[in-house]
C-alpha positions in Angstrom: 135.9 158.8 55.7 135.2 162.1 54.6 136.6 164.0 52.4 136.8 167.3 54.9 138.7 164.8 57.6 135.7 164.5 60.0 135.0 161.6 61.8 131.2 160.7 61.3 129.5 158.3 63.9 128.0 155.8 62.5 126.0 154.8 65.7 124.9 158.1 66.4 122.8 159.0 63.4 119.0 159.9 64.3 116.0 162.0 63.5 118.6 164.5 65.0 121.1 164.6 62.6 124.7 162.9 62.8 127.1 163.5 65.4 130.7 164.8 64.2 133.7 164.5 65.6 137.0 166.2 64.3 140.7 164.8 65.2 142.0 167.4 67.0 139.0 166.8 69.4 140.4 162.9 69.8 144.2 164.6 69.5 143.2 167.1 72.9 141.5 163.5 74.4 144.4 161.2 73.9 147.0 163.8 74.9 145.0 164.5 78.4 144.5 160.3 78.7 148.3 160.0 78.1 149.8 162.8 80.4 147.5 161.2 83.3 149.9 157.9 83.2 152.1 157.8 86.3 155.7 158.0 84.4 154.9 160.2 81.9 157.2 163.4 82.3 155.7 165.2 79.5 154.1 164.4 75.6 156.7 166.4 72.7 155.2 168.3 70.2 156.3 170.4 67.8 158.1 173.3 67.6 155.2 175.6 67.1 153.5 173.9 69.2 156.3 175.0 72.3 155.8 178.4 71.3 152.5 178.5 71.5 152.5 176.9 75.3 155.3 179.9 76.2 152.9 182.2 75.0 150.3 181.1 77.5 148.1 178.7 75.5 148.1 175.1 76.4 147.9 172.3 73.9 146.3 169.6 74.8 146.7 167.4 71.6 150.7 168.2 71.4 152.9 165.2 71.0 149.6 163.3 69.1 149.2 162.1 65.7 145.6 161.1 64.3 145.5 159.4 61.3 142.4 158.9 59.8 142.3 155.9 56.8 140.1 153.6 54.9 140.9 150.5 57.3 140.7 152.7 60.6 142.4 155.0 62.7 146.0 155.7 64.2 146.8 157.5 67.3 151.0 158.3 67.8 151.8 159.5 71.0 155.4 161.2 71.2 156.3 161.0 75.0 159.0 161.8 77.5 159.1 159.4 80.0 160.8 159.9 83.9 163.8 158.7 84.6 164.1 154.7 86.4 160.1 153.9 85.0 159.5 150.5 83.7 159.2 151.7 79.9 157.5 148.8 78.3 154.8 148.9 81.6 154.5 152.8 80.9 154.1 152.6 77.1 151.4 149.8 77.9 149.5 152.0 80.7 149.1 154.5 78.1 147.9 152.9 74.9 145.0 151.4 77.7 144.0 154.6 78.6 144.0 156.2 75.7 142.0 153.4 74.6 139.5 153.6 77.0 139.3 157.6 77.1 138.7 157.1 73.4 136.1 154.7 73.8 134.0 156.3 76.7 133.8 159.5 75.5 133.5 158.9 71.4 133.0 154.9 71.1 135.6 155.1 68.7 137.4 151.9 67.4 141.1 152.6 67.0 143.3 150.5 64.6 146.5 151.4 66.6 147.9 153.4 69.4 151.8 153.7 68.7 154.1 154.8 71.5 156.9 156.5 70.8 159.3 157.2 73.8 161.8 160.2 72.5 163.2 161.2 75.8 163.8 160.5 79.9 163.2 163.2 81.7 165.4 163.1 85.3 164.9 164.3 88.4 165.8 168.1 88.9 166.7 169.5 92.6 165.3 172.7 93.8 168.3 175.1 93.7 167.5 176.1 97.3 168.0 172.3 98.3 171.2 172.3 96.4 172.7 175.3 98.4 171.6 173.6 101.6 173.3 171.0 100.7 176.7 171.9 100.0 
């Protein structure tokens, strides 16, 4: 890898020039892949990351991890999960489409997609529904 962490295409070298691709580009494309899985409340990212979001700006990549190495690269994905979902089954959806995103937009090989479930999310009621109610 490089020394400046940038992923350099092998396959796309030409005449051109090389094609570059940094993480946080495959961090934003992983982070979209995996908030698209039916289950998924929400991907947790870091503090800063939260503050940034109530500020207006939405991050893509938070709750993502890429690790760039020698013998390949690792993607960690830090998700909350809804309440009563199949968690295995929803952990599997998503390392496949992050996979495939990956793949059809960079043809990048991954070494490992790591799930990491850190919360359920449950149902909320609408506070008008709840007043209705009693």
């Amino acid at each position: 890898m490089n020394d400046n962490h940038i992923l350099e295409l092998e396959e796309q070298k030409s005449e051109l020039g090389t094609v570059e691709i940094s993480p946080e580009v495959i961090e934003v494309i992983a982070g979209i892949a995996a908030s698209e899985v039916d289950g998924v409340a929400m991907l947790r990212g870091n503090f800063a990351a939260g503050v940034a979001e109530k500020l207006g700006r939405k991050n893509h990549g938070k709750g993502v991890k890429v690790e760039l190495a020698e013998d390949g690269i690792t993607v960690d994905v830090s998700v909350i999960i809804t309440y009563g979902v199949a968690v295995p089954e929803v952990a599997n959806l998503i390392q496949q489409n992050i996979k495939q995103a990956l793949q059809t937009m960079t043809a990048i090989e991954l070494q490992a997609i790591n799930v990491h479930v850190v919360g359920v999310q449950f149902e909320t009621t609408d506070p008008v529904e709840q007043d209705e109610v009693q």
